[in-house]
C-alpha positions as CSV (number, residue, x, y, z in Angstrom):
1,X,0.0,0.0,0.0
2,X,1.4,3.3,-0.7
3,X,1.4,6.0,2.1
4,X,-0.5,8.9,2.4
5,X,2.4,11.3,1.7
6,X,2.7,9.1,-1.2
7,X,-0.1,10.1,-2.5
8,X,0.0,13.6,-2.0
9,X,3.4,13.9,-4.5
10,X,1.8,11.9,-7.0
11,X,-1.1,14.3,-7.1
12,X,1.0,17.3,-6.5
13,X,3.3,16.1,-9.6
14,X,0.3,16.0,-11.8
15,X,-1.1,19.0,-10.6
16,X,1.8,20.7,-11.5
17,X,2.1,18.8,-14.9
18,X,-1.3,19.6,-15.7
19,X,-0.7,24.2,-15.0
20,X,2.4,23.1,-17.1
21,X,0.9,22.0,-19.9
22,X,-1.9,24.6,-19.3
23,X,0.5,27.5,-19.2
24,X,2.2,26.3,-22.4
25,X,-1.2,25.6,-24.5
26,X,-1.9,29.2,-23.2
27,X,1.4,30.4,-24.2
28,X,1.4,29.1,-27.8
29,X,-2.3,30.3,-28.2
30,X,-1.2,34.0,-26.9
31,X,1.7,34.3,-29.1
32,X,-0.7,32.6,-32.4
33,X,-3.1,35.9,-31.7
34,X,-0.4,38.7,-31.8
35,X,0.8,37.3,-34.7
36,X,-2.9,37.3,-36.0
37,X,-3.3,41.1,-34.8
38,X,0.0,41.7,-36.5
39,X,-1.6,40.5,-39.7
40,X,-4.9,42.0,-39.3
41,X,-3.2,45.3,-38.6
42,X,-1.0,44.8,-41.8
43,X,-3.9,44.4,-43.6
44,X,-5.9,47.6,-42.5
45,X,-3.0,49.7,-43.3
46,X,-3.1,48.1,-46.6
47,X,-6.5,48.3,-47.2
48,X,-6.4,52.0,-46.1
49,X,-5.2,52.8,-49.4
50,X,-8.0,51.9,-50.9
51,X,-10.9,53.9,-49.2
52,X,-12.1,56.6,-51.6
53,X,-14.2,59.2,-51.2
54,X,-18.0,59.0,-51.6
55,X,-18.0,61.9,-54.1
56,X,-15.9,60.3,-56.6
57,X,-17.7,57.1,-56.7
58,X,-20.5,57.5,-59.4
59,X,-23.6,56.4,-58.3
60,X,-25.5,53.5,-60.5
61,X,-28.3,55.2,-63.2
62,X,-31.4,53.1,-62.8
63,X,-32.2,52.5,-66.2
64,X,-36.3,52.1,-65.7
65,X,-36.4,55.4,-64.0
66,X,-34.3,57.0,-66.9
67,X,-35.4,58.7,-70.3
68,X,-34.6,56.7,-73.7
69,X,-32.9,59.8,-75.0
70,X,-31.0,59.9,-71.9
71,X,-30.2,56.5,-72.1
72,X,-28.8,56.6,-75.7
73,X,-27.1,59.4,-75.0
74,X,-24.9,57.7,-72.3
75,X,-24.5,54.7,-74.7
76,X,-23.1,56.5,-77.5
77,X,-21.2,58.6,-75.2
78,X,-19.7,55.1,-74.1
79,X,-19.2,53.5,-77.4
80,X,-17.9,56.7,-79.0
81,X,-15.4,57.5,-76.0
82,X,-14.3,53.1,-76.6
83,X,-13.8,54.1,-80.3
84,X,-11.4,56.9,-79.3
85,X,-9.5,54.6,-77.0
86,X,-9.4,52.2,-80.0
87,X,-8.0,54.6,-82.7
88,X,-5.8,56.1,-80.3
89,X,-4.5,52.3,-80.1
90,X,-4.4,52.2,-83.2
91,X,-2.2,55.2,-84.2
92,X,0.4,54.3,-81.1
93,X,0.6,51.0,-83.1
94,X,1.3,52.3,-86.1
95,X,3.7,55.1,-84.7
96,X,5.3,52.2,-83.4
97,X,5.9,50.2,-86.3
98,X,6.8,53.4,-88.5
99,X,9.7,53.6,-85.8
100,X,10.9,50.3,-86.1
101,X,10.5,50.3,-90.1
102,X,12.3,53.5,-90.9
103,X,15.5,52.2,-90.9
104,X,17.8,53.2,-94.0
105,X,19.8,50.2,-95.4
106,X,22.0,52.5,-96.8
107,X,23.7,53.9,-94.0
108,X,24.5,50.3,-92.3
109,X,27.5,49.1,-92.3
110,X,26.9,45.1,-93.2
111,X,29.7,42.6,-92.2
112,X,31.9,42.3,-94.8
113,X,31.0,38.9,-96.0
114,X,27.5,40.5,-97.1
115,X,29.0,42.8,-99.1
């Protein structure tokens, strides 16, 4: 039979292990949520960027509520400002390739085997 005093260190010992292992758990949990505020807070400054003012934001046209000359005035206004976009493409391209064409043959000097 084991003594009384026996029994006390056994349940002492796991007493203690068990705040042990409590006090770690809590300690690796603790130190898992800074680095999840540290994140969050990362976040928020990055998203802070982003905030706009209300003014600038256009707000959506209900369609229903509009006019039909209203309406087709906004579409062409669209479709002719995409067209601009478009041509402008257009001549950058071709500015482009006008740069990389003019090149005069004459004024190259070929390696001499092409002579």
């Amino acid at each position: 039979m084991i003594a009384w005093w026996g029994w006390l260190l056994i349940w002492v010992g796991l007493v203690l292990a068990l705040l042990i292992m409590l006090a770690v758990v809590a300690w690796v949990l603790f130190r898992k949520a800074m680095v999840l505020m540290k994140d969050l807070s990362d976040v928020v400054d990055k998203t802070a960027i982003l905030d706009v003012e209300t003014e600038k934001i256009s707000k959506p046209q209900i369609a229903i509520l509009a006019e039909m000359a209203q309406i087709r005035d906004r579409h062409e206004a669209q479709r002719e400002r995409r067209l601009g976009l478009t041509a402008a493409r257009r001549e950058r391209r071709l500015e482009r390739g006008k740069k990389i064409t003019r090149r005069d043959a004459s004024r190259m000097q070929w390696p001499e085997g092409w002579s």
